[in-house]
C-alpha positions in Angstrom: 189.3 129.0 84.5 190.0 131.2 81.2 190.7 129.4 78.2 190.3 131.5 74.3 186.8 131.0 74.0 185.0 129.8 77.4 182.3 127.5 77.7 178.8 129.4 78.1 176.2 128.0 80.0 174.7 124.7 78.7 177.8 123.9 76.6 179.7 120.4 77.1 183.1 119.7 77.9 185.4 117.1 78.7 187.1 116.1 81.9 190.7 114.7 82.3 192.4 113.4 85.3 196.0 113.2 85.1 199.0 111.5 87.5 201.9 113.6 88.7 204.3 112.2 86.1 201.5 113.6 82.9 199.7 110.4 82.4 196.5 110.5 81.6 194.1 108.9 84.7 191.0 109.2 83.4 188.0 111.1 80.9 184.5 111.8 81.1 182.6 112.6 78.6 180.0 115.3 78.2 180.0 117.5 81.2 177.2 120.5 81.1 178.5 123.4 81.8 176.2 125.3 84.6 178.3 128.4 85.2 182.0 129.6 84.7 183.6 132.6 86.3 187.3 133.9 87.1 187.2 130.8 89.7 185.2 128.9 89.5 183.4 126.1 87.0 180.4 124.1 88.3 179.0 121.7 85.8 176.5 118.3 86.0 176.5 115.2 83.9 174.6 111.9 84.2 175.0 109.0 82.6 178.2 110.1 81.4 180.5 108.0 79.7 184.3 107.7 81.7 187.3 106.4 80.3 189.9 104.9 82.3 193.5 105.2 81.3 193.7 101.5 80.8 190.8 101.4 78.2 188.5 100.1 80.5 184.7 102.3 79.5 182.0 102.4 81.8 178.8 105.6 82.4 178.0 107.0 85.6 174.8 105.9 86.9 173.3 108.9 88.8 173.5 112.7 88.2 176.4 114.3 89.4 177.3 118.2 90.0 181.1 119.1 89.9 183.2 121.7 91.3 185.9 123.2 90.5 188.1 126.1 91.8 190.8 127.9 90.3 192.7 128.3 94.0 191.6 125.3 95.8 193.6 121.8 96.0 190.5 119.5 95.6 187.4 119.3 93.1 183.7 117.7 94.3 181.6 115.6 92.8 178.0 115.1 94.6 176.0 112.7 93.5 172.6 112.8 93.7 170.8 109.2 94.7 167.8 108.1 95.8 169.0 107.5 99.2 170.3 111.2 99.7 173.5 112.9 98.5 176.8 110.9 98.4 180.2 112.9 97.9 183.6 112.2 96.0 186.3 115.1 97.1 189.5 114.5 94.9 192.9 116.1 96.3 193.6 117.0 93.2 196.0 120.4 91.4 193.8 123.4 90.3 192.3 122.8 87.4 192.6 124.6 83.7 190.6 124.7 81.3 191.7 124.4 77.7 190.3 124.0 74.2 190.6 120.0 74.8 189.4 119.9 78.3 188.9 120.4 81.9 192.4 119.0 82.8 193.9 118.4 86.7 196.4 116.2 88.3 194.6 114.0 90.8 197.0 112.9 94.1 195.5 109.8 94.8 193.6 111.4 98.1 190.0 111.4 98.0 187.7 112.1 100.6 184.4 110.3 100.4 180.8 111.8 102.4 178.2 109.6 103.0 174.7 110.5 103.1 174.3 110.2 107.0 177.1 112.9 107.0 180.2 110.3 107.7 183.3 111.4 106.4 186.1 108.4 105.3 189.6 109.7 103.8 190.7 107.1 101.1 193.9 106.0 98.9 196.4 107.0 101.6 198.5 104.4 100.9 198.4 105.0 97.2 199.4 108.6 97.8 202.2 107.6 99.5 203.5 105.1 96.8 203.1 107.5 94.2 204.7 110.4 96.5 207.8 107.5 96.5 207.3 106.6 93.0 206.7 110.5 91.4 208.8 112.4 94.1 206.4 114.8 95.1 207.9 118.0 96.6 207.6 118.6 100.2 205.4 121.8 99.3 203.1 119.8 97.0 202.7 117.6 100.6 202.0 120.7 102.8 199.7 122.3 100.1 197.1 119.0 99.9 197.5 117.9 103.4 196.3 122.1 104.0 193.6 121.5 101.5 192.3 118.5 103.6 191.7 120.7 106.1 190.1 123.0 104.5 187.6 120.8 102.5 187.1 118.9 105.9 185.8 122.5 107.3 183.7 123.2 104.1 182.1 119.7 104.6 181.3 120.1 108.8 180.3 123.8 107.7 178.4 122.7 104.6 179.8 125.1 102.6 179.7 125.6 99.0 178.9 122.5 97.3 177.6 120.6 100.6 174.9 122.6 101.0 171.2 121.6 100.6 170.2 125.2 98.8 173.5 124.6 97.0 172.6 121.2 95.2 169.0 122.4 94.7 169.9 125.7 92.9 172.4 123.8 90.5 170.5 120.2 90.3 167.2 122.4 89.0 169.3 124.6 86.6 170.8 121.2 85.3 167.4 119.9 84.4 166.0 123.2 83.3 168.8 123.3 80.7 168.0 119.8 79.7 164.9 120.2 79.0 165.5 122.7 76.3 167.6 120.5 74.5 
């Protein structure tokens, strides 16, 4: 996650999501940065603004933490609702961090966790259309179907990010960083 000058604590970045062929997917907007390390970036945003690659603009409507690691396939987003924790899991390249951005290709895969703890694996068929259209290697294959797997443990596990302490820790630092603002 090293870039020339990294983000500090209660700084605000960008996020892009990119396709396999380098076009851009989509960008949110103001992202707080809640810790940064060799591998890792967590950060929260709420009512952030996204922009989709077609122009289309619309703001989240609940706070969100993020995840990101430096060696793992995917990225989380839990959002925190009034009817319990909700989860977004993009398969998804490592991501970097520039001057710009947080920037990552997103393969199409996402794993979604609902409240009650049900898991649902979506866009299979777009991953395969896109594996067609973008010829993805056989090895980019093995790696995300692996990293399935392994966010699939975290999630039964409730490791890292789908942990109760986990959210409270980072949800409270959020809001103790916003306050000073």
């Amino acid at each position: 996650m090293h870039q020339a000058k990294e983000p500090k604590e209660g700084d605000f970045i960008t996020i892009k999501s990119y396709k396999h062929d380098g076009s851009l997917h989509r960008t949110w907007r103001e992202t707080m940065v809640l810790k940064t390390s060799e591998n890792v970036l967590i950060g929260c945003n709420d009512h952030t603004l996204v922009t989709e690659s077609d122009g289309r603009r619309w703001v989240t409507r609940e706070p969100a933490l993020v995840y990101f690691h430096k060696h793992y396939w995917f990225n989380i987003i839990a959002m925190i609702r009034d009817n319990g924790i909700s989860y977004y899991c993009n398969l998804a390249s490592p991501a970097i961090l520039d001057r710009e951005a947080l920037k990552y290709i997103d393969y199409d895969l996402d794993v979604k966790v609902f409240p009650n703890g049900e898991k649902k694996l979506l866009d299979v068929d777009e991953y395969e259309d896109h594996g067609t259209k973008w010829n993805y290697s056989k090895d980019t294959d093995k790696i995300l179907k692996h990293n399935v797997l392994t966010l699939v443990d975290w999630i039964d596990n409730q490791k890292g990010p789908f942990s109760e302490e986990y959210i409270k820790i980072w949800y409270n630092r959020y809001l103790e960083l916003s306050r000073r603002m």
